[in-house]
KEMI-836671 format. One record per residue (C-alpha): x, y, z; residue in one letter; residue number from 1. Coordinates in steps of 0.05 Angstrom, whole numbers. Layout:
% KEMI-836671
@x=X&y=Y&z=Z&residuo=A&num=NUM
...
//
This chain:
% KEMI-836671
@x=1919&y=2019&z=2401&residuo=X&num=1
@x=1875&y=2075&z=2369&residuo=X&num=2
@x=1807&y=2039&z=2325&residuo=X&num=3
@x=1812&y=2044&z=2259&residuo=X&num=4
@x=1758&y=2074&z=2221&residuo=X&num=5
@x=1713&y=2013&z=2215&residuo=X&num=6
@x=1721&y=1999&z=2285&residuo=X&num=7
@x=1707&y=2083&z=2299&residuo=X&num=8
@x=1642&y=2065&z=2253&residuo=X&num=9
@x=1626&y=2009&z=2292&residuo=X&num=10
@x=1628&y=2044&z=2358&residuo=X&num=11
@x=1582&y=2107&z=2333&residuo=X&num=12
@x=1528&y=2060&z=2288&residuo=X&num=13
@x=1463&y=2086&z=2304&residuo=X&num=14
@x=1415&y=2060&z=2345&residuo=X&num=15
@x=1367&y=2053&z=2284&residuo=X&num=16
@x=1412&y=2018&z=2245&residuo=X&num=17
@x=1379&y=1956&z=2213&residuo=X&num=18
@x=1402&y=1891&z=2235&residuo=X&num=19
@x=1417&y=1868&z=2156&residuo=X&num=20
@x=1454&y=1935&z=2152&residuo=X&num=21
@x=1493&y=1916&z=2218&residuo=X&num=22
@x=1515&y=1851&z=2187&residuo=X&num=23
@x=1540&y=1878&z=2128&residuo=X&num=24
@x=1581&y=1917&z=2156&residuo=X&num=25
@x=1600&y=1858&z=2203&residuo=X&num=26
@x=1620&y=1824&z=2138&residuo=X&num=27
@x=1658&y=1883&z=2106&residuo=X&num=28
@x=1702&y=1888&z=2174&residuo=X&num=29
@x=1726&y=1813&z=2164&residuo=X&num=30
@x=1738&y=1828&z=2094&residuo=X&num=31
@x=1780&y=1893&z=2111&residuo=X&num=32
@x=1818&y=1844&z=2167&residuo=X&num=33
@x=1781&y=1887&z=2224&residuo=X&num=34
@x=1763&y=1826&z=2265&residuo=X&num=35
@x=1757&y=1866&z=2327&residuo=X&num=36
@x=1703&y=1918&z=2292&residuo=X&num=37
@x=1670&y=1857&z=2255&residuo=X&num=38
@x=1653&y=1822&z=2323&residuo=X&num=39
@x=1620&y=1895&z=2340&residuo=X&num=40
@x=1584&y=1901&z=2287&residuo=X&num=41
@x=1557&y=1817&z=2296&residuo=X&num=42
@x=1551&y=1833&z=2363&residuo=X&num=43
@x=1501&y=1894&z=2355&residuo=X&num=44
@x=1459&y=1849&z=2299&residuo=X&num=45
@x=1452&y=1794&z=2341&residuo=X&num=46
@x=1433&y=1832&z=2404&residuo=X&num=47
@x=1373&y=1867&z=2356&residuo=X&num=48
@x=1360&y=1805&z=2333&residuo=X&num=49
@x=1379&y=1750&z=2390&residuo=X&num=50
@x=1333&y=1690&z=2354&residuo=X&num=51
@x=1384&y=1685&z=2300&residuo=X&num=52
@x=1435&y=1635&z=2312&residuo=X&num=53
@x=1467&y=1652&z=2240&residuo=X&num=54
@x=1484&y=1717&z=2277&residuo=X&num=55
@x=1518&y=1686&z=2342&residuo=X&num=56
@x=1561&y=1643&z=2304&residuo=X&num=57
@x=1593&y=1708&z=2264&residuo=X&num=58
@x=1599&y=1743&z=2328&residuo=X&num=59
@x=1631&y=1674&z=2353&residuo=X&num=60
@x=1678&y=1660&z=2295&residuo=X&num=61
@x=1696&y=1739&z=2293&residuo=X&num=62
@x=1716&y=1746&z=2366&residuo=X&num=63
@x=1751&y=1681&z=2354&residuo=X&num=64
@x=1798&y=1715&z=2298&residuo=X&num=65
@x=1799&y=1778&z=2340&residuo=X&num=66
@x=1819&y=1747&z=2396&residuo=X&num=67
@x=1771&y=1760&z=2446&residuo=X&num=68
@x=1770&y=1690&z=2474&residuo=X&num=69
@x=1719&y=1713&z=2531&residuo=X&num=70
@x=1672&y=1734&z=2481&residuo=X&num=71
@x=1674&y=1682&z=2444&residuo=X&num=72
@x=1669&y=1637&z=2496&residuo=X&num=73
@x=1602&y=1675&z=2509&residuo=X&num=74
@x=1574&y=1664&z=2446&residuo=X&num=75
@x=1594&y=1596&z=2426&residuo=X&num=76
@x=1549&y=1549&z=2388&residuo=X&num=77
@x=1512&y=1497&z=2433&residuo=X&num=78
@x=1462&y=1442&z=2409&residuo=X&num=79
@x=1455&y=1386&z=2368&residuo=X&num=80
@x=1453&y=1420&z=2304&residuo=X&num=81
@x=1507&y=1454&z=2315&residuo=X&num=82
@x=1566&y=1440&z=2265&residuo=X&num=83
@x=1619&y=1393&z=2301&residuo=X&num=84
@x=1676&y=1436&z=2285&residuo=X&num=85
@x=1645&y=1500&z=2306&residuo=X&num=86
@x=1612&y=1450&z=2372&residuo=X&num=87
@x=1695&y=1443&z=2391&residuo=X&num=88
@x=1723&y=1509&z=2374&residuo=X&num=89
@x=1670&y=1533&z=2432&residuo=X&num=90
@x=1687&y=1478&z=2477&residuo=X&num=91
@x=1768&y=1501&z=2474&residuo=X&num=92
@x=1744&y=1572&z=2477&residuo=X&num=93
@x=1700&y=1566&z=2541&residuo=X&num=94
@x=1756&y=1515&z=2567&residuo=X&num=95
@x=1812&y=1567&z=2551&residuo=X&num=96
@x=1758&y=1621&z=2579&residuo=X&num=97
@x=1757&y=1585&z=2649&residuo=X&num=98
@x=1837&y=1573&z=2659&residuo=X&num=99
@x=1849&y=1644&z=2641&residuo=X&num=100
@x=1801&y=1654&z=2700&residuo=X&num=101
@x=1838&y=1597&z=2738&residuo=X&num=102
@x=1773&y=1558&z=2740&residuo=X&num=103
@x=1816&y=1488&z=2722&residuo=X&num=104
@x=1766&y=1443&z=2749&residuo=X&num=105
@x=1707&y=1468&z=2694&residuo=X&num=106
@x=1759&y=1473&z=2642&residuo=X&num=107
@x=1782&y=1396&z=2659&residuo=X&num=108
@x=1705&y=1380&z=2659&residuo=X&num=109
@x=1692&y=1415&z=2588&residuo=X&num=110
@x=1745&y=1377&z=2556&residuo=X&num=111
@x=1736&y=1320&z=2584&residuo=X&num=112
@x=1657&y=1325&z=2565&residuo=X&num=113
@x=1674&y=1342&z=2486&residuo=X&num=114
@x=1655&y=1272&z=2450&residuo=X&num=115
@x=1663&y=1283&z=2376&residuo=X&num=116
@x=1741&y=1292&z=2377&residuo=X&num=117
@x=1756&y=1279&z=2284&residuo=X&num=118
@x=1752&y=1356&z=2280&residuo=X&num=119
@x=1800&y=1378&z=2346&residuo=X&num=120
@x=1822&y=1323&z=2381&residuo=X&num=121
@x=1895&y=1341&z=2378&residuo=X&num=122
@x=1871&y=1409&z=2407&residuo=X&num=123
@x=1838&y=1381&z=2457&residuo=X&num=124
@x=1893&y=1332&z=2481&residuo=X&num=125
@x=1945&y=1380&z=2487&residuo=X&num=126
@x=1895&y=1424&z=2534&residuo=X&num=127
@x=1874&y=1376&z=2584&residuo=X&num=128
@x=1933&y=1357&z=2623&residuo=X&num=129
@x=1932&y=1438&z=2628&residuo=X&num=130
@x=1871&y=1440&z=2657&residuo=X&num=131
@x=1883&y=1378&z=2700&residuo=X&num=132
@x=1936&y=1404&z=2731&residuo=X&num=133
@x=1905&y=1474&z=2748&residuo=X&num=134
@x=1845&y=1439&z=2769&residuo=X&num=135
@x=1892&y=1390&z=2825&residuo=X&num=136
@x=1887&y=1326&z=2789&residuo=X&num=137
@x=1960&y=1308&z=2790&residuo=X&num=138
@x=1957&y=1243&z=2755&residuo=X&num=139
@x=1916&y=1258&z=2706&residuo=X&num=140
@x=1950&y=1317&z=2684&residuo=X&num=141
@x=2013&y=1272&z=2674&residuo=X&num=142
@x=1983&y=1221&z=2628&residuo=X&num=143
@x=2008&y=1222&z=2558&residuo=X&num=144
@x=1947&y=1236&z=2508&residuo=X&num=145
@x=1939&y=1192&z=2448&residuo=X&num=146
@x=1965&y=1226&z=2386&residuo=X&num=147
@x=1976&y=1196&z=2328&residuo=X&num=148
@x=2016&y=1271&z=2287&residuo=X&num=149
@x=2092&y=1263&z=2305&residuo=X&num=150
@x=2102&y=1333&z=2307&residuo=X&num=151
@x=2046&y=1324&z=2355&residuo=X&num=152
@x=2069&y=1278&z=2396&residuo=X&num=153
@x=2133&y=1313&z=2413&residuo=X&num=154
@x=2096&y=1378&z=2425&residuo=X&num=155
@x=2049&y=1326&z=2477&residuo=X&num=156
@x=2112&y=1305&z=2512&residuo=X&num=157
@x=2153&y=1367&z=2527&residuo=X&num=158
@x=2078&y=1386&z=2545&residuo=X&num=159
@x=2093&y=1325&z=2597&residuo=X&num=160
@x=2157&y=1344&z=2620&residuo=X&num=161
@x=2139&y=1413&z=2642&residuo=X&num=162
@x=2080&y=1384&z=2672&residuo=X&num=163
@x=2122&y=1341&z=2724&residuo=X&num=164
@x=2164&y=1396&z=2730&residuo=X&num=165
@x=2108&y=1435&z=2750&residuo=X&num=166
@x=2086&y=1373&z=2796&residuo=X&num=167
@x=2157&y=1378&z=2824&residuo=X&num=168
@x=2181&y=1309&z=2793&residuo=X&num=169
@x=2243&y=1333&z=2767&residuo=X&num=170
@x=2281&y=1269&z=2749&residuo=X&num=171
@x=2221&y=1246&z=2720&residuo=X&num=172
@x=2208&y=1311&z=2677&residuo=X&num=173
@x=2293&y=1297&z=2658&residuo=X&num=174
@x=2283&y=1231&z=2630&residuo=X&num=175
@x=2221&y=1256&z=2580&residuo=X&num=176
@x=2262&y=1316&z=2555&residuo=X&num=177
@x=2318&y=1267&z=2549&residuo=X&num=178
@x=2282&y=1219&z=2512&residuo=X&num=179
@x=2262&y=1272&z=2461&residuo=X&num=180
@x=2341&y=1289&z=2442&residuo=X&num=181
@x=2355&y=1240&z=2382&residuo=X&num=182
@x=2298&y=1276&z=2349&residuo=X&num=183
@x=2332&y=1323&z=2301&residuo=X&num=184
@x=2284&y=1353&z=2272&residuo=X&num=185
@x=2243&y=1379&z=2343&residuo=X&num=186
@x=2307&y=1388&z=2376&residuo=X&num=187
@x=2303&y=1466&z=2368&residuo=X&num=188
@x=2229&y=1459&z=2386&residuo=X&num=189
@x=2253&y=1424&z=2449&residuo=X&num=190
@x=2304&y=1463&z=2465&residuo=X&num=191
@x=2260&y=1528&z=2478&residuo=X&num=192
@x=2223&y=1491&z=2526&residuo=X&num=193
@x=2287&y=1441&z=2566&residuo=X&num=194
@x=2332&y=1498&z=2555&residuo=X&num=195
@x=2297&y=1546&z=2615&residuo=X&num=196
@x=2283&y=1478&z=2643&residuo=X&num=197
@x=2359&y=1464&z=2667&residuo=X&num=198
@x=2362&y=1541&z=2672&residuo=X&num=199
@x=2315&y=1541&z=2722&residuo=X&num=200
@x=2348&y=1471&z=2762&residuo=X&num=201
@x=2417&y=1518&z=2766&residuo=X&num=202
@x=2450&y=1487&z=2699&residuo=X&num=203
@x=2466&y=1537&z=2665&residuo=X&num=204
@x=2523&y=1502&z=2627&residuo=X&num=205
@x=2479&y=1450&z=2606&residuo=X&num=206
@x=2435&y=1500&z=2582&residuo=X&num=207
@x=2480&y=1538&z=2549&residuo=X&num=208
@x=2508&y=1477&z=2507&residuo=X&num=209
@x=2437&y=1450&z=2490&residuo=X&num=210
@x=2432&y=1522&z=2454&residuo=X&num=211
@x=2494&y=1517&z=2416&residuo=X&num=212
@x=2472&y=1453&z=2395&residuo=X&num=213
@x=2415&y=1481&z=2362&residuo=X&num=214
@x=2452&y=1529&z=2333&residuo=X&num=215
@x=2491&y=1498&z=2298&residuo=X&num=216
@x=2430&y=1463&z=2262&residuo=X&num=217
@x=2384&y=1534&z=2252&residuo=X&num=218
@x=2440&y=1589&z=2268&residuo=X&num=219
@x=2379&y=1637&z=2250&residuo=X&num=220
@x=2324&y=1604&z=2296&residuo=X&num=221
@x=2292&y=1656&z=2339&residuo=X&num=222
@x=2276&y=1616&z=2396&residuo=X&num=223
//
């Protein structure tokens, strides 16, 4: 799509534009909802001024909300002193980073190297059977994470399920969908995932009455 005007701004700033004035205008983006011009405008401050680590963690935070996962991944917040929750929102972002790259086997190590899991520990669960997987370790990426969120939990298992799919245990990958059917209030989360699942094994029917099943609980459910 076209920039918007903060975004055009951001593109023509002059050279000579201070670094204060560059984070203002950083900040005024985010305000506007211009995440994508914000991390610009961060990203221009901090390069004028690369000893502030203030600046690196608005470029970090902005890219984030823009979306620019590699960037952010670039500019995540290392070191001690580094607040936890900002320390594992860059530890997803580089991990996400490498398996869009498939680079599984640094992904699987960044995840499995985050300590301080109170501030994304669900996050992090949920990722590293991923990254397992892409990175070859089978078994790993078929071991059910600790979780103690229901909703969670059931997101973790279908998770599991398409994982042994993917490791070509089908009867195995079955059985966990299976499990997961008494669950009312998932089934429609379920179902968008098991669904294509028996689609994709030649089951059409079963498929097909899975979805009316549904349906008949959230007629107006997207999925």
């Amino acid at each position: 799509p076209a920039p918007g005007p903060v975004a055009s701004a951001a593109a023509s700033a002059p050279s000579d534009t201070s670094v204060y004035g560059l984070y203002l205008a950083g900040q005024a983006a985010l305000d506007s909802g211009d995440s994508r011009a914000a991390t610009e405008f961060f990203g221009q401050a901090s390069a004028k001024s690369p000893g502030a680590p203030y600046l690196k963690n608005r470029v970090f935070a902005a890219a984030l909300m823009a979306g620019e996962v590699d960037k952010a991944a670039a500019m995540a917040p290392t070191g001690p002193d580094v607040d936890p929750g900002e320390r594992i929102l860059g530890v997803l972002a580089r991990a996400v980073d490498a398996m869009a790259e498939d680079r599984g086997e640094d992904a699987y190590k960044e995840l499995s190297g985050a300590v301080d899991l109170a501030h994304g520990g669900a996050a992090i669960a949920l990722l590293k059977p991923w990254a397992a997987a892409q990175a070859g370790h089978t078994e790993a990426s078929l071991a059910m994470p600790e979780l103690d969120d229901r909703l969670t939990r059931i997101v973790a298992s279908i998770d599991q399920a398409l994982l042994m799919e993917r490791a070509k245990k089908y009867g195995e990958a079955e059985t966990n969908f299976r499990s997961l059917l008494s669950d009312r209030a998932g089934l429609p989360l379920l179902a968008a995932s098991y669904g294509p699942f028996l689609e994709r094994r030649g089951r059409r029917k079963d498929a097909l009455e899975l979805y009316d099943q549904v349906l008949a609980i959230s007629p107006d459910d997207p999925e």
